[in-house]
mmCIF file of the N, C-alpha and C atoms, coordinates in Angstrom:
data_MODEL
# 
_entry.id   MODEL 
# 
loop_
_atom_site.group_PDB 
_atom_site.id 
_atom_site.type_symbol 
_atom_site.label_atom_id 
_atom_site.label_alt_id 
_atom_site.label_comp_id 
_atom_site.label_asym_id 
_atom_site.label_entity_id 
_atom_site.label_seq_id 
_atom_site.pdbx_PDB_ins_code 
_atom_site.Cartn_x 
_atom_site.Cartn_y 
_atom_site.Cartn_z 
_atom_site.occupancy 
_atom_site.B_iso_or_equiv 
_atom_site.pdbx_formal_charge 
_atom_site.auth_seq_id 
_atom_site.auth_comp_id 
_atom_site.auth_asym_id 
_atom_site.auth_atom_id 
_atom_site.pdbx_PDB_model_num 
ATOM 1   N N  . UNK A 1 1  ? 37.537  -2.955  0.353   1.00 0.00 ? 1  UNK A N  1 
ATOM 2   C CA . UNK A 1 1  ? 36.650  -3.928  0.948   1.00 0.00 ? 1  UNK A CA 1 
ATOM 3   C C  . UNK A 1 1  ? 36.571  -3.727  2.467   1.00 0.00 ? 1  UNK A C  1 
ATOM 4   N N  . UNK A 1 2  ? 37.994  -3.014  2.842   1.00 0.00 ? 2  UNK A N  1 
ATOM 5   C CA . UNK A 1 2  ? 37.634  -3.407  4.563   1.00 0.00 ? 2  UNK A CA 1 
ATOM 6   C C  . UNK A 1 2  ? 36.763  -1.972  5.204   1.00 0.00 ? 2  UNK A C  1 
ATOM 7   N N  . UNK A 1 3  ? 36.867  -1.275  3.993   1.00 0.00 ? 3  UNK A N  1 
ATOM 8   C CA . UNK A 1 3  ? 36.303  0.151   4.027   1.00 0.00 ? 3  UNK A CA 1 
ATOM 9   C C  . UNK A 1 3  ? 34.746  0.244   4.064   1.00 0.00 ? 3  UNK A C  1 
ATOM 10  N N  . UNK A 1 4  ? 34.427  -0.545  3.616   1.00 0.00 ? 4  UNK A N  1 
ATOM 11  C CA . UNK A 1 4  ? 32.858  -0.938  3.059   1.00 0.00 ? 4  UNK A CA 1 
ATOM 12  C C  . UNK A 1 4  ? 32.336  -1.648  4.758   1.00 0.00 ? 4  UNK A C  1 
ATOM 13  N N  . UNK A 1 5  ? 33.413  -2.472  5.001   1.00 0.00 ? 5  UNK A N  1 
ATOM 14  C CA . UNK A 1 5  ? 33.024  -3.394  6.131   1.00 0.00 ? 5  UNK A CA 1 
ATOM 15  C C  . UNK A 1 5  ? 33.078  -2.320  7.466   1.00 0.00 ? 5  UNK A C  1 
ATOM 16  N N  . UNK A 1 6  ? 33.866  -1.562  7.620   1.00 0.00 ? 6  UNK A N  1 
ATOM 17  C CA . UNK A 1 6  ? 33.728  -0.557  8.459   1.00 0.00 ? 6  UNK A CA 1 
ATOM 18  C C  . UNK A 1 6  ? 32.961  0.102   8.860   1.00 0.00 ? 6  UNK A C  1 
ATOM 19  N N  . UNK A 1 7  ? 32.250  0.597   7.491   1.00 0.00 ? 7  UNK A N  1 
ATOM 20  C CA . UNK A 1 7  ? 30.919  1.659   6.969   1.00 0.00 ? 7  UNK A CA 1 
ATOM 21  C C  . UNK A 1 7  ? 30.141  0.726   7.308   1.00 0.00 ? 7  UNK A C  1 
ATOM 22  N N  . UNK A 1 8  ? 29.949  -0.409  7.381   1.00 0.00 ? 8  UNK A N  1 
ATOM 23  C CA . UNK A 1 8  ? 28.682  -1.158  7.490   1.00 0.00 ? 8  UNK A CA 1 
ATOM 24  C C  . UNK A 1 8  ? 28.435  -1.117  8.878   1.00 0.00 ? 8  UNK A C  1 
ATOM 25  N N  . UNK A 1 9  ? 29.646  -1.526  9.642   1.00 0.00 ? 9  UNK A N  1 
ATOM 26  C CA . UNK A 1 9  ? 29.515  -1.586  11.223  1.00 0.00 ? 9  UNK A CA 1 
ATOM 27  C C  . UNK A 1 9  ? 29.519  -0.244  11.713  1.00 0.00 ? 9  UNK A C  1 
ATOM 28  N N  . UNK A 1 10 ? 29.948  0.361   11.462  1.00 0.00 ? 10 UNK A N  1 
ATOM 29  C CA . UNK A 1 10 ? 29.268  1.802   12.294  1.00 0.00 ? 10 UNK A CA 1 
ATOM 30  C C  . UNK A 1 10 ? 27.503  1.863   12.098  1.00 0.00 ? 10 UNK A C  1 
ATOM 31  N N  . UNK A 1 11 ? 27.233  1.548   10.712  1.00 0.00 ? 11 UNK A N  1 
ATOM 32  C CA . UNK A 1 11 ? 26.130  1.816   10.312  1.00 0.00 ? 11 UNK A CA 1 
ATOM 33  C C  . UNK A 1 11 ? 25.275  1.459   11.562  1.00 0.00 ? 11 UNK A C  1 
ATOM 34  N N  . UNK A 1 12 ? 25.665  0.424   11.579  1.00 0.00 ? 12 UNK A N  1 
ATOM 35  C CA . UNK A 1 12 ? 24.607  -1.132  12.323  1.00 0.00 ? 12 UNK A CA 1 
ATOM 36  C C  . UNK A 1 12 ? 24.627  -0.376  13.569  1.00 0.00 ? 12 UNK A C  1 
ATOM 37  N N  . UNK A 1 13 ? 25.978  -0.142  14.292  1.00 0.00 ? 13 UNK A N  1 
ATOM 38  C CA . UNK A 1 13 ? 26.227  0.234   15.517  1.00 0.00 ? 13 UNK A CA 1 
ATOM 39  C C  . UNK A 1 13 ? 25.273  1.872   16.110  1.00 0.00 ? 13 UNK A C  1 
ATOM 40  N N  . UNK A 1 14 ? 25.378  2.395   15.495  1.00 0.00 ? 14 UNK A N  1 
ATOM 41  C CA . UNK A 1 14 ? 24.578  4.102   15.157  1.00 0.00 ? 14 UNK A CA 1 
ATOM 42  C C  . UNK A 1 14 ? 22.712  3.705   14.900  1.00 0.00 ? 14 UNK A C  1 
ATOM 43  N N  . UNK A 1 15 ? 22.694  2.836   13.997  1.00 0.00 ? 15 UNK A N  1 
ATOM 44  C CA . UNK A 1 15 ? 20.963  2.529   13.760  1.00 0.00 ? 15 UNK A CA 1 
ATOM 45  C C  . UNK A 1 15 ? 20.760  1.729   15.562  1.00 0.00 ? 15 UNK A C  1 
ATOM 46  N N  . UNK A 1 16 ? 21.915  0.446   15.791  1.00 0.00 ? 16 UNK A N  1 
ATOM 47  C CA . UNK A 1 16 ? 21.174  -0.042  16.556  1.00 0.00 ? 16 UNK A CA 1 
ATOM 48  C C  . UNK A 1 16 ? 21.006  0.728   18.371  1.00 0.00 ? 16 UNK A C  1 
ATOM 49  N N  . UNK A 1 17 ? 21.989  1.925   18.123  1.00 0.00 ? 17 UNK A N  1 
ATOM 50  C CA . UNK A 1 17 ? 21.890  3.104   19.489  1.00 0.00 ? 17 UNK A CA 1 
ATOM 51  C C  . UNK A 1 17 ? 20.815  3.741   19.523  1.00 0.00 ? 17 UNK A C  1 
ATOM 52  N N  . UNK A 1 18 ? 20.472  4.003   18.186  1.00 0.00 ? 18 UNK A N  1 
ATOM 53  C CA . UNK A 1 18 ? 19.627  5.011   17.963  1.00 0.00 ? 18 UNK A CA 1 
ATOM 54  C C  . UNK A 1 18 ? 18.107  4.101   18.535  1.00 0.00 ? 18 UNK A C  1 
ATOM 55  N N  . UNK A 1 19 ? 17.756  2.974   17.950  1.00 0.00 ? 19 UNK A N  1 
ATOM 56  C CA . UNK A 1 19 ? 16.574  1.986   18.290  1.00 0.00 ? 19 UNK A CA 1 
ATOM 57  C C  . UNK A 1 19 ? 16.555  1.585   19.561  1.00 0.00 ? 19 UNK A C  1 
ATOM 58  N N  . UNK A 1 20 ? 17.903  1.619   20.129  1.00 0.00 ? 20 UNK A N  1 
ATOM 59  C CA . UNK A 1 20 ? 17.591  1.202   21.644  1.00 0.00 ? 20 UNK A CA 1 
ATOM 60  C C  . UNK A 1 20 ? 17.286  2.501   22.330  1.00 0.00 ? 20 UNK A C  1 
ATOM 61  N N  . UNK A 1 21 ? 17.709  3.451   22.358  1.00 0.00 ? 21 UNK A N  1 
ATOM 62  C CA . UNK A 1 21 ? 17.552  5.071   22.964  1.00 0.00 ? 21 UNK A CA 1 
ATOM 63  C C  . UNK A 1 21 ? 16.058  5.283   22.633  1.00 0.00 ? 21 UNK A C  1 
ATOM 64  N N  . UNK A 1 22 ? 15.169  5.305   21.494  1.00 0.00 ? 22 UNK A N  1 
ATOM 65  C CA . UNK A 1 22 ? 14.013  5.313   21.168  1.00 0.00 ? 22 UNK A CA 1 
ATOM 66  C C  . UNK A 1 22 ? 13.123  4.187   21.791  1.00 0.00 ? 22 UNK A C  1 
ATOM 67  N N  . UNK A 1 23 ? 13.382  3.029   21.860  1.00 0.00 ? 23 UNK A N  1 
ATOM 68  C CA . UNK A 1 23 ? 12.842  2.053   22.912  1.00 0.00 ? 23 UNK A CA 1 
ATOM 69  C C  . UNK A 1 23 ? 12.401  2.476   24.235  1.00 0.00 ? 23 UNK A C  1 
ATOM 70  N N  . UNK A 1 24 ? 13.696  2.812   24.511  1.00 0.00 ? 24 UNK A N  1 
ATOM 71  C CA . UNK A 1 24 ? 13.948  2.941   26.109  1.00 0.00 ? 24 UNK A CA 1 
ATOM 72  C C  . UNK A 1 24 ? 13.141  4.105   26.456  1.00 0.00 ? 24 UNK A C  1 
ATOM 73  N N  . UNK A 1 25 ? 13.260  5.406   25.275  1.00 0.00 ? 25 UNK A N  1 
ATOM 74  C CA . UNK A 1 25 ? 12.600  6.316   25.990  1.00 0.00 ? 25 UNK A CA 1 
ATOM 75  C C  . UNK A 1 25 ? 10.889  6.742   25.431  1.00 0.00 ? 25 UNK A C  1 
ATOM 76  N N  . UNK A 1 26 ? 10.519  5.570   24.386  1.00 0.00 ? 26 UNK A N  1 
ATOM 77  C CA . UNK A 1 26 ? 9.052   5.687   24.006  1.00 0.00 ? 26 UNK A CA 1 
ATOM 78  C C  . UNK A 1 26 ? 8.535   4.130   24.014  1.00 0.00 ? 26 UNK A C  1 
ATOM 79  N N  . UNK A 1 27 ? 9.125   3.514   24.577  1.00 0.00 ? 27 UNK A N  1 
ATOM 80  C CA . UNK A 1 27 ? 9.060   1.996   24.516  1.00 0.00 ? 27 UNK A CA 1 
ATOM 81  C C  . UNK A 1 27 ? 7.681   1.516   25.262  1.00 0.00 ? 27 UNK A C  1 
ATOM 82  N N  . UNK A 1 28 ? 7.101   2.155   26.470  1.00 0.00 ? 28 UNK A N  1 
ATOM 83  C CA . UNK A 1 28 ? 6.341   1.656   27.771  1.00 0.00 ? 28 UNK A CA 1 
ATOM 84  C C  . UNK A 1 28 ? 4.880   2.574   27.043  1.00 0.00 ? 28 UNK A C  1 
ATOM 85  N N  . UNK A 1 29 ? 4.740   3.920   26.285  1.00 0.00 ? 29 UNK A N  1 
ATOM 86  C CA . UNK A 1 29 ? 3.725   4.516   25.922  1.00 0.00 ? 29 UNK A CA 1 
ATOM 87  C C  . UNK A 1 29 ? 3.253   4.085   24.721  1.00 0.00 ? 29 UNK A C  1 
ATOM 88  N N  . UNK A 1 30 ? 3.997   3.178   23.901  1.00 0.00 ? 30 UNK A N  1 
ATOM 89  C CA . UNK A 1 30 ? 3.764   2.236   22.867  1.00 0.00 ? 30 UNK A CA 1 
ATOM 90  C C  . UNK A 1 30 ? 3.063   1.277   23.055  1.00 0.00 ? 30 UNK A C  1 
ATOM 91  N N  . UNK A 1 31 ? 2.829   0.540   23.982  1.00 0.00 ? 31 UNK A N  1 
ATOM 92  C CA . UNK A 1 31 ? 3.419   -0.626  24.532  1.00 0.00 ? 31 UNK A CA 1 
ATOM 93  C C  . UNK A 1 31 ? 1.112   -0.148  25.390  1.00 0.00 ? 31 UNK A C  1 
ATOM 94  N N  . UNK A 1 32 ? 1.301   1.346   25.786  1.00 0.00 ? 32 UNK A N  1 
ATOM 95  C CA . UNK A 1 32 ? 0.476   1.137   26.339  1.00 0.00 ? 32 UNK A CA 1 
ATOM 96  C C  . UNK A 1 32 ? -0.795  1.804   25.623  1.00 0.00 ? 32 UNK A C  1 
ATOM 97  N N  . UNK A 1 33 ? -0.784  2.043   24.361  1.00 0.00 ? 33 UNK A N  1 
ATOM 98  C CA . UNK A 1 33 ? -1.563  3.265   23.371  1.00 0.00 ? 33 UNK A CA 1 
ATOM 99  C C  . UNK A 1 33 ? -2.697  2.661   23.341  1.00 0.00 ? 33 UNK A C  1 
ATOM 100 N N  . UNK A 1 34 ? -2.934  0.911   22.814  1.00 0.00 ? 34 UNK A N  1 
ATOM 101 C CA . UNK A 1 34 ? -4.270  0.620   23.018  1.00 0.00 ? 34 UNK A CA 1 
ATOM 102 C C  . UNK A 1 34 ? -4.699  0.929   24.127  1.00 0.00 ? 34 UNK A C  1 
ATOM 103 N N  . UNK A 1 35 ? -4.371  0.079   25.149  1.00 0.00 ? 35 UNK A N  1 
ATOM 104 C CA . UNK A 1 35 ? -5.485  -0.073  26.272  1.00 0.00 ? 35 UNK A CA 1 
ATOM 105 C C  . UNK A 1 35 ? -5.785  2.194   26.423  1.00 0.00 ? 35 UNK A C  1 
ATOM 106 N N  . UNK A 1 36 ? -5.000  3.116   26.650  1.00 0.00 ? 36 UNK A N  1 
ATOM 107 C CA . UNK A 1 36 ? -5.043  4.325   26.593  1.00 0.00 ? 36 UNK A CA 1 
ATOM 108 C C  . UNK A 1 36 ? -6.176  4.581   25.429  1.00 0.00 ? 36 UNK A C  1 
ATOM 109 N N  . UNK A 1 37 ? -6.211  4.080   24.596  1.00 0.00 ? 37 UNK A N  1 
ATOM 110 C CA . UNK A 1 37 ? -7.300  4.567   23.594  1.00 0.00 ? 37 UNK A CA 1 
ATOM 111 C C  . UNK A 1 37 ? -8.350  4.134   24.075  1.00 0.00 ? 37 UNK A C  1 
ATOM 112 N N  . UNK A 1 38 ? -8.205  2.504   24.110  1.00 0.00 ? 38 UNK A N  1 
ATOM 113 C CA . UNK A 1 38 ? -9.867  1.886   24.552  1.00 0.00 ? 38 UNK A CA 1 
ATOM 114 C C  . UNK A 1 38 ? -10.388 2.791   25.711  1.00 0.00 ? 38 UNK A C  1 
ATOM 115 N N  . UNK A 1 39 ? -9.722  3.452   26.864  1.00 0.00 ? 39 UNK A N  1 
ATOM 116 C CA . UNK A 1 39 ? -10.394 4.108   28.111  1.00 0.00 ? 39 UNK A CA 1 
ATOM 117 C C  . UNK A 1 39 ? -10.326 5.079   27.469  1.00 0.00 ? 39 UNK A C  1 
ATOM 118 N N  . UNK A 1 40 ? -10.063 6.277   26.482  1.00 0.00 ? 40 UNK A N  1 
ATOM 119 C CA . UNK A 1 40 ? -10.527 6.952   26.020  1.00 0.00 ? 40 UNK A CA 1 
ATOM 120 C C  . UNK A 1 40 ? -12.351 7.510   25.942  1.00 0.00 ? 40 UNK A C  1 
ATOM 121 N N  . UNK A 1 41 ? -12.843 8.509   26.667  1.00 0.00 ? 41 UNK A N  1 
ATOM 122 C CA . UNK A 1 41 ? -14.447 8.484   26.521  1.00 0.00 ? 41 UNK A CA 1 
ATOM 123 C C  . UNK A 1 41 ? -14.471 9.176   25.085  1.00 0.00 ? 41 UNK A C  1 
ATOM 124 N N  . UNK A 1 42 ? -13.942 9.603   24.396  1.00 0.00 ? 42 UNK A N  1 
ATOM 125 C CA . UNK A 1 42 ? -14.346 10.158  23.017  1.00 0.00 ? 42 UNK A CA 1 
ATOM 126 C C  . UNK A 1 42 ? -14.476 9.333   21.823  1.00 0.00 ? 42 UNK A C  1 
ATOM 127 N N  . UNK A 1 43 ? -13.315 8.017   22.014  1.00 0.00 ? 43 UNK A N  1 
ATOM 128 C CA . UNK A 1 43 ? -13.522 6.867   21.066  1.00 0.00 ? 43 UNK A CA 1 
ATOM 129 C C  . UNK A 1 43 ? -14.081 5.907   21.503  1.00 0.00 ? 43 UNK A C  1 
ATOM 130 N N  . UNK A 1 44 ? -14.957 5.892   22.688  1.00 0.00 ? 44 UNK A N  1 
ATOM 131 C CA . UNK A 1 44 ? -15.712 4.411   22.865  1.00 0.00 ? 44 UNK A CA 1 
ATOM 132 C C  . UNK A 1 44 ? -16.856 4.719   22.297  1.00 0.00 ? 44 UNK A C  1 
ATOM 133 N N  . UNK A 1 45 ? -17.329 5.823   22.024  1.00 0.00 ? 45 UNK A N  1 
ATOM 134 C CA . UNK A 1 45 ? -18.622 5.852   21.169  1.00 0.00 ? 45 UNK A CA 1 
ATOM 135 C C  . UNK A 1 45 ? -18.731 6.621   20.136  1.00 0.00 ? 45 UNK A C  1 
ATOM 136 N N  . UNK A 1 46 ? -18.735 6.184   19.060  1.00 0.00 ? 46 UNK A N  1 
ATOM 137 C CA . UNK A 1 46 ? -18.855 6.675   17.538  1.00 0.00 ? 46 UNK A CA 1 
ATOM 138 C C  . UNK A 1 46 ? -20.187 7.004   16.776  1.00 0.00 ? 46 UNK A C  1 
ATOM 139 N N  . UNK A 1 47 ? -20.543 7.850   16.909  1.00 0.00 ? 47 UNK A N  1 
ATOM 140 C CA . UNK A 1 47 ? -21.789 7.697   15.609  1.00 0.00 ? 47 UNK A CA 1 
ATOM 141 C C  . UNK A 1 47 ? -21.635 8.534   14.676  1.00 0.00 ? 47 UNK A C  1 
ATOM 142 N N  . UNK A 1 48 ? -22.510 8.153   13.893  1.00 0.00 ? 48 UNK A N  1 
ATOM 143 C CA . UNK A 1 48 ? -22.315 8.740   11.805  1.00 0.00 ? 48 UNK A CA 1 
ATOM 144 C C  . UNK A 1 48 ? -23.877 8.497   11.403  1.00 0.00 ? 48 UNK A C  1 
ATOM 145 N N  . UNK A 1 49 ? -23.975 9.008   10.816  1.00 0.00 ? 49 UNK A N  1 
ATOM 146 C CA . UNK A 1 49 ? -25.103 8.880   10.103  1.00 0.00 ? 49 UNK A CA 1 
ATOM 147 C C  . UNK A 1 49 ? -24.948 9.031   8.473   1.00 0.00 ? 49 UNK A C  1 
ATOM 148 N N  . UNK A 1 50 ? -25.505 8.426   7.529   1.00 0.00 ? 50 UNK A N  1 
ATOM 149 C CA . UNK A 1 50 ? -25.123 8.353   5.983   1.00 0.00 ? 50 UNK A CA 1 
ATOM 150 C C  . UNK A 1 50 ? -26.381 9.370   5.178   1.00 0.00 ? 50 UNK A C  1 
ATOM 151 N N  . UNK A 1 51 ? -26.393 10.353  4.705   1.00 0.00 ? 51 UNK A N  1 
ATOM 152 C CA . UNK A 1 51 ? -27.166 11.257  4.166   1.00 0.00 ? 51 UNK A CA 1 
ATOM 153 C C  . UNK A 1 51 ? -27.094 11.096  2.890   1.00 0.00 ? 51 UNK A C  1 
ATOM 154 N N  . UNK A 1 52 ? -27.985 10.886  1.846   1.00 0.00 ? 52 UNK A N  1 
ATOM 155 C CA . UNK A 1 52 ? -27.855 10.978  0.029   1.00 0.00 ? 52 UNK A CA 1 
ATOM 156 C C  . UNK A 1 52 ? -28.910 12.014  -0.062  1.00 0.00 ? 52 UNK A C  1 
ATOM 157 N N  . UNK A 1 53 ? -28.488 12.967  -0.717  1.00 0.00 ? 53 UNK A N  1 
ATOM 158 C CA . UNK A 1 53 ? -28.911 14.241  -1.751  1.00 0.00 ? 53 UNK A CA 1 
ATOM 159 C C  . UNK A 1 53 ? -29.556 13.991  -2.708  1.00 0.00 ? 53 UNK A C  1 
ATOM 160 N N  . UNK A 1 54 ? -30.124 14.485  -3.525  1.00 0.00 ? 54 UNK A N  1 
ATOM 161 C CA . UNK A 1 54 ? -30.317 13.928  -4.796  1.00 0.00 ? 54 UNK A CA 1 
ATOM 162 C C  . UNK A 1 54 ? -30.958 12.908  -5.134  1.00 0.00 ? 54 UNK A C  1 
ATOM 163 N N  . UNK A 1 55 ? -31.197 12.662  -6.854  1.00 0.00 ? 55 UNK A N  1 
ATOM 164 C CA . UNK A 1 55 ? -31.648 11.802  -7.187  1.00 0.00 ? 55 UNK A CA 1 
ATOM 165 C C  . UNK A 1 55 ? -31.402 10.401  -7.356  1.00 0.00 ? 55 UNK A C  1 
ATOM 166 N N  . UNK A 1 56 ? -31.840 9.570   -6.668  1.00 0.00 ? 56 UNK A N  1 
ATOM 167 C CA . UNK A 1 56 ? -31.308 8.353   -7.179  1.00 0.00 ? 56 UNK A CA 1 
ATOM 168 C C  . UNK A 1 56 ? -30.917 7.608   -8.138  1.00 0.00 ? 56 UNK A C  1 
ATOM 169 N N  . UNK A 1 57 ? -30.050 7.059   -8.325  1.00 0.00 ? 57 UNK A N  1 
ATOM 170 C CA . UNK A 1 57 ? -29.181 6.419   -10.136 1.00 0.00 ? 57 UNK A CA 1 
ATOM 171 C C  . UNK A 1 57 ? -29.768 5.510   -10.270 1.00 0.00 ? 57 UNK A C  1 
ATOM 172 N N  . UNK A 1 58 ? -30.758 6.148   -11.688 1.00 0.00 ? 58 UNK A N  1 
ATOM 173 C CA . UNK A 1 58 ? -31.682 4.855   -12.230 1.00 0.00 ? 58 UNK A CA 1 
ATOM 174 C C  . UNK A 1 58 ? -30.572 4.557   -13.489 1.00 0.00 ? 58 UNK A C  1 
ATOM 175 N N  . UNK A 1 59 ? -29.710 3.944   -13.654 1.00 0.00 ? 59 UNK A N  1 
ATOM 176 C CA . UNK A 1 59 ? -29.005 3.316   -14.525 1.00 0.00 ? 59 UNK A CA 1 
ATOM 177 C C  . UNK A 1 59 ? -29.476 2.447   -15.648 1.00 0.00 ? 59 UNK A C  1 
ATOM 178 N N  . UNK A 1 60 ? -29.560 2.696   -16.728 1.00 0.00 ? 60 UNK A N  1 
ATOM 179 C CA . UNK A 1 60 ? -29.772 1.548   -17.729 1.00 0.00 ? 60 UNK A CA 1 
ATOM 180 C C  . UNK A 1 60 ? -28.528 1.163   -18.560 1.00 0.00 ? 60 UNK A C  1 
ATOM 181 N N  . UNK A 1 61 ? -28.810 -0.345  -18.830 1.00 0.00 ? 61 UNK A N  1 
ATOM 182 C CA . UNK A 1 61 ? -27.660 -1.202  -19.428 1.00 0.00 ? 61 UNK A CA 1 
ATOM 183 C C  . UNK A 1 61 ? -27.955 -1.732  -20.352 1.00 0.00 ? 61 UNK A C  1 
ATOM 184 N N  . UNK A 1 62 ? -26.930 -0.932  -21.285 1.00 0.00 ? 62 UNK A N  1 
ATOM 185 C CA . UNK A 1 62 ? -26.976 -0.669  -22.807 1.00 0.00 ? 62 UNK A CA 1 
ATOM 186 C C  . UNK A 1 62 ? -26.169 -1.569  -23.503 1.00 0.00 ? 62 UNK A C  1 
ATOM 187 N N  . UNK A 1 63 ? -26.845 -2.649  -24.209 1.00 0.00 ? 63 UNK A N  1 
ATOM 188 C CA . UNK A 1 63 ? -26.210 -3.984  -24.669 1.00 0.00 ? 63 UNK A CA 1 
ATOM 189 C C  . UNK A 1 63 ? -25.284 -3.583  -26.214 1.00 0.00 ? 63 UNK A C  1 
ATOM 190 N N  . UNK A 1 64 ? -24.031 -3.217  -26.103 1.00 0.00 ? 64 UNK A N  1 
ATOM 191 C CA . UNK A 1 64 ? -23.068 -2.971  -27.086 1.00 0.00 ? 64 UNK A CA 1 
ATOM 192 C C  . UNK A 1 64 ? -22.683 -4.659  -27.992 1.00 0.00 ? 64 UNK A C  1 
ATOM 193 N N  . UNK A 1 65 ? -22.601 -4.095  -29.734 1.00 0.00 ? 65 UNK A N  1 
ATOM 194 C CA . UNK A 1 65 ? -22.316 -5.561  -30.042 1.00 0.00 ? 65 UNK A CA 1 
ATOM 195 C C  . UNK A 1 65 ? -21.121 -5.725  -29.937 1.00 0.00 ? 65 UNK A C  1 
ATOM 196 N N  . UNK A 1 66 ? -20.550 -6.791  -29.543 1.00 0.00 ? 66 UNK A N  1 
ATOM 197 C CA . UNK A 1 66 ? -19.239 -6.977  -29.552 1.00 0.00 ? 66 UNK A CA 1 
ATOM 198 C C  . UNK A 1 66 ? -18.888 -8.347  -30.526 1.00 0.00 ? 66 UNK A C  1 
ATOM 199 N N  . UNK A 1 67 ? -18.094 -7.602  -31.250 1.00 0.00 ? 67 UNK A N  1 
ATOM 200 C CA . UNK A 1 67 ? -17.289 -8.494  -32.648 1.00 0.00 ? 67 UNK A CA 1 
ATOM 201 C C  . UNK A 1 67 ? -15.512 -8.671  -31.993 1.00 0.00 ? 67 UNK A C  1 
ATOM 202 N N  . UNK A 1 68 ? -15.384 -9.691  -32.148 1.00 0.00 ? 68 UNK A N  1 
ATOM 203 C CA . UNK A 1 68 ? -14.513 -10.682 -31.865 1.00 0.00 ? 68 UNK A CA 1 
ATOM 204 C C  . UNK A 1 68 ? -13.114 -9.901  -33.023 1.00 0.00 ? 68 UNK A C  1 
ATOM 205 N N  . UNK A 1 69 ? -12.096 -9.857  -32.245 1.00 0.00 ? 69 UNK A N  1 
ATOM 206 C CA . UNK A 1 69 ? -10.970 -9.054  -33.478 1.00 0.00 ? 69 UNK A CA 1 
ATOM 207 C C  . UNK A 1 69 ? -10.825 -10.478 -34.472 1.00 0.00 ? 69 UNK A C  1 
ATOM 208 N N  . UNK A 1 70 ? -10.447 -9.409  -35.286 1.00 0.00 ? 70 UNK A N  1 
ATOM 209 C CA . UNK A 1 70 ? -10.094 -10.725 -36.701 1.00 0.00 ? 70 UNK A CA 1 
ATOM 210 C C  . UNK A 1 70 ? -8.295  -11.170 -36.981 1.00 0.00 ? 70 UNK A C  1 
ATOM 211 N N  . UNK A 1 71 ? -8.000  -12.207 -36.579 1.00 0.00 ? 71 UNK A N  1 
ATOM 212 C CA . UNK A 1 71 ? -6.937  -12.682 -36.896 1.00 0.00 ? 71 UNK A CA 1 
ATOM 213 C C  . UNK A 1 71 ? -6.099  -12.009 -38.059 1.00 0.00 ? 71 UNK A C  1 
ATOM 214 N N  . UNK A 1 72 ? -4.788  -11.495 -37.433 1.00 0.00 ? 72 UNK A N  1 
ATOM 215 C CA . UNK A 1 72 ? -3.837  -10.959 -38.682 1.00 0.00 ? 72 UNK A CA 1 
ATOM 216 C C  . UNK A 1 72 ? -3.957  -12.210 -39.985 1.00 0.00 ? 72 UNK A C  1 
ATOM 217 N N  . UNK A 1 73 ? -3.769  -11.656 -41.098 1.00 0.00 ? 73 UNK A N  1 
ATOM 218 C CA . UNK A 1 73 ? -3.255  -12.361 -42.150 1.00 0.00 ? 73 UNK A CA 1 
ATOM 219 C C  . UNK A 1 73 ? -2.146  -12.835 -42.051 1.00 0.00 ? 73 UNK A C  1 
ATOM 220 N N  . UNK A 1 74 ? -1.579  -14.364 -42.299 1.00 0.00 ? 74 UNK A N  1 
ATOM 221 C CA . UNK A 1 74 ? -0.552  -14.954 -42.356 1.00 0.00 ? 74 UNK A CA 1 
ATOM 222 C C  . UNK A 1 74 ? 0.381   -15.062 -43.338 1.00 0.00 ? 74 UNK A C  1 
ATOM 223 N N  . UNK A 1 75 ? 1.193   -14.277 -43.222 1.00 0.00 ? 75 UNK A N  1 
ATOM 224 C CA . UNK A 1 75 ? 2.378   -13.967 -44.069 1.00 0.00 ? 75 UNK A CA 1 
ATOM 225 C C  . UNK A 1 75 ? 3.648   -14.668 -44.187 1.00 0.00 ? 75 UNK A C  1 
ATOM 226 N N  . UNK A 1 76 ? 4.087   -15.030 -45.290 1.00 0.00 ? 76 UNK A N  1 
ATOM 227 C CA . UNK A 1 76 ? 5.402   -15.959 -45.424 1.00 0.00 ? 76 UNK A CA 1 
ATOM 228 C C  . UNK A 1 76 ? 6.357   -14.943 -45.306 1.00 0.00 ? 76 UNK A C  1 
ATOM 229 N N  . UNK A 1 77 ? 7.077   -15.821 -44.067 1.00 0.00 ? 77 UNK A N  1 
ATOM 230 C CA . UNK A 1 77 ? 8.580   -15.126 -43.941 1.00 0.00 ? 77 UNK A CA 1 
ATOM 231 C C  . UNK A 1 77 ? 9.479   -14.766 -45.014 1.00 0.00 ? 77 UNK A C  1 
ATOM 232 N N  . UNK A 1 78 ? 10.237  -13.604 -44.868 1.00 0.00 ? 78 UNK A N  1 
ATOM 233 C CA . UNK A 1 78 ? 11.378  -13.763 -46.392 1.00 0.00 ? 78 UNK A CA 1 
ATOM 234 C C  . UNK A 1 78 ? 12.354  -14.797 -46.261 1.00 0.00 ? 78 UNK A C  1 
ATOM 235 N N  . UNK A 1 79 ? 12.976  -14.701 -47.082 1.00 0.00 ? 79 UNK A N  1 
ATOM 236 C CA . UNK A 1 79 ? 13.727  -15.711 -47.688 1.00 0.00 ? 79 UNK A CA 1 
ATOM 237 C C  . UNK A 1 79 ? 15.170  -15.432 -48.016 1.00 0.00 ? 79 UNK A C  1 
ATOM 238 N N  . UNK A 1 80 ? 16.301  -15.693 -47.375 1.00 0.00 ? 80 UNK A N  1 
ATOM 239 C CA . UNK A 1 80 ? 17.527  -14.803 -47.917 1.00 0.00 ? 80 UNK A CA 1 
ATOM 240 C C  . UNK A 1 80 ? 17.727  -15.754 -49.562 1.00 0.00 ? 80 UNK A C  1 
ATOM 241 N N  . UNK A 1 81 ? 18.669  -15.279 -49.946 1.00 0.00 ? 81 UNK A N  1 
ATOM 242 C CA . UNK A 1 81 ? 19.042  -14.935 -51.320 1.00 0.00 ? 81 UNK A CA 1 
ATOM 243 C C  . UNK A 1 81 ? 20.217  -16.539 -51.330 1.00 0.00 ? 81 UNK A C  1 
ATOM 244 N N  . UNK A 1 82 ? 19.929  -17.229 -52.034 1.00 0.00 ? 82 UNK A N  1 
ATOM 245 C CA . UNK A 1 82 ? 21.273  -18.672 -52.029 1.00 0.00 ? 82 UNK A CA 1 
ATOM 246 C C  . UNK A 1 82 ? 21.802  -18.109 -52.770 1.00 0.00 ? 82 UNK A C  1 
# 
């Protein structure tokens, strides 16, 4: 048990070095990626245009009959032996 508790606190101690070292040294370019994107001149203006090929889908809807399933037959349980 105290072995487990050991392993746990290093764990914690090692993840939480590791998150502060990564903070500290990518913390401020995180922190600043939007506003860096929004002044970006390549993503403030987007255009696309939507092109279709081909023929257009004249679809027809084909009325299938639909029959309702039919209830199993009700069967008497067995019966052990008195």
């Amino acid at each position: 048990m105290i072995a487990l508790l050991v392993l746990a606190a290093t764990v914690l101690a090692l993840s939480s070095g590791v998150i502060a070292a990564s903070w500290k040294r990518y913390g401020q370019a995180a922190l600043n990626a939007r506003q860096d994107w929004r002044n970006c001149p390549q993503s403030r203006e987007i255009r696309f245009r939507i092109v279709e090929y081909g023929a257009k889908p004249r679809g027809k809807v084909i009325a299938l009959p639909i029959r309702p399933k039919a209830a199993p037959a009700y069967r008497q349980p067995l019966r052990a032996a008195a």
